[in-house]
N, C-alpha and C positions, 0 to 999 in steps of 0.2 A: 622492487616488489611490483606484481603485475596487478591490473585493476581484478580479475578475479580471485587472487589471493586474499586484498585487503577488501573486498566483498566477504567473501568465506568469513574473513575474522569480526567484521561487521554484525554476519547472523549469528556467531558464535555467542558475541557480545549480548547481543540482542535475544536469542534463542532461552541461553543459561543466567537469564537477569544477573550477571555479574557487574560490577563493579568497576573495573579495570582491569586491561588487557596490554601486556606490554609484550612487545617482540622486537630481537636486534638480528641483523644476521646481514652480512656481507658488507657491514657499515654505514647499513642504512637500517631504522628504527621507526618502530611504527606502535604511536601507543593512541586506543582509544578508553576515554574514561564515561562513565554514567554516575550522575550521582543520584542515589536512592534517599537521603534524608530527610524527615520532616520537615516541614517548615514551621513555622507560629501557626498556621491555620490550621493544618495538619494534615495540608496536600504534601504529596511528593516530590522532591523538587526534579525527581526524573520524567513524572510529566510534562509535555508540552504548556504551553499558556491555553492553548486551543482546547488540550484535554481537558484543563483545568478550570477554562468558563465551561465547559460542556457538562463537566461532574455539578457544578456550583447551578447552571440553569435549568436542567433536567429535572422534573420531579422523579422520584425513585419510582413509581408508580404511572404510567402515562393514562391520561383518560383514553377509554375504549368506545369509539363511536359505533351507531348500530347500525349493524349489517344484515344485508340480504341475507338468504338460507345457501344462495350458489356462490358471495365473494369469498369465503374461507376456504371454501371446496379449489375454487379455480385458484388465488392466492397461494393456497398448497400444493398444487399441482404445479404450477408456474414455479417458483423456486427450487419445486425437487430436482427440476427437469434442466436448469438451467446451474452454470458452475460460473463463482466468481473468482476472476483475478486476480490479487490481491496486492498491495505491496507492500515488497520485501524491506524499506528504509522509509526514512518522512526524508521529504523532500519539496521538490517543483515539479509538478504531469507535464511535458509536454508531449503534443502527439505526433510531432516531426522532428525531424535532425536538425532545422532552421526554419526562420521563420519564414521563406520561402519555397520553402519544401513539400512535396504532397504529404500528410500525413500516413504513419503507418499501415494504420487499419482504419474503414469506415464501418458503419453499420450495414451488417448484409453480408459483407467481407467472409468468405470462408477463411480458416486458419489453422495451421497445422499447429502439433507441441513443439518448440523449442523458436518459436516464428517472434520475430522483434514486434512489440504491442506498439509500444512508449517511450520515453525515455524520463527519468527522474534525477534530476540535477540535485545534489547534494554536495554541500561546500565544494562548490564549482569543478566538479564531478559528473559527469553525464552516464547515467546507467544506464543501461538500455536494459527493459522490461520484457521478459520471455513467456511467451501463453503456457500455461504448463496444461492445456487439455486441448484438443483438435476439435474443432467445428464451426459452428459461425456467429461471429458476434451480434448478439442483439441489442446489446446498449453497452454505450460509453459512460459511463459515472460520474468522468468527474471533467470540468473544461477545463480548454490549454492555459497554461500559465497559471494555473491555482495550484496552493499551496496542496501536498497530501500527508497522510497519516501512515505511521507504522502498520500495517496491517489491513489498511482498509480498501476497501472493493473497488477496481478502477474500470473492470470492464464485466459484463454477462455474456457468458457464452456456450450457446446450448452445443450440448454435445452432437458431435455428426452419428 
């Protein structure tokens, strides 16, 4: 089985919050599980630990500091205008192939759709991260060697 197949069956997994995915085919077998259950607390035990301080320390309600009459205006403006990256698994960000290596992409960088960002190591896995929109990156989210999140924003990048 090739790494973009057991990618495919990753977002499968991940996509249709199932449960368990098993596949056997040419004598090789490949099963991924998520467990969804309560716990005593009454987290889920398919969230992360990470998820899971973050629900626990968050107030459900964040206080709202007061703002000028222009930062909501430009704040709105600034994220229409800008697309994020996202990633596809949780994993490890890094921004090179090695730790000797130039990184990817900097800030400034133009970048086309299908152009290699990152790479996200997952059980010793290296995925390489694909821009899914052309233009030029204006911020990096997250630093090399930090852990990431299913879903969450790794790069900004305004559309060309």
């Amino acid at each position: 089985m090739d790494l973009q197949y057991i990618r495919k069956c990753i977002k499968i997994v991940n996509d249709a919050q199932i449960a368990e995915l098993e596949i056997e085919e040419d004598g090789k077998r490949l099963r991924i599980t998520r467990n969804f259950a309560p716990d005593a607390s009454g987290m889920s035990a398919g969230l992360s630990a990470m998820q899971q301080m973050h629900a626990l320390a968050v107030p459900s309600t964040p206080p709202v500091a007061p703002a000028t009459p222009e930062a909501p205006v430009a704040a709105a403006a600034e994220s229409s205008t800008r697309h994020e990256v996202r990633s596809p698994i949780v994993g490890t960000f890094y921004r090179s192939s090695s730790p000797d290596a130039d990184p990817f992409v900097q800030v400034g960088d133009t970048v086309s759709n299908g152009q290699v960002l990152c790479i996200i190591e997952a059980m010793k896995i290296m995925n390489e991260i694909e821009s899914d929109a052309s233009g030029r990156v204006v911020k990096i989210l997250v630093d090399d060697g930090k852990p990431v999140e299913y879903n969450q924003p790794l790069f900004l990048v305004e559309p060309a």
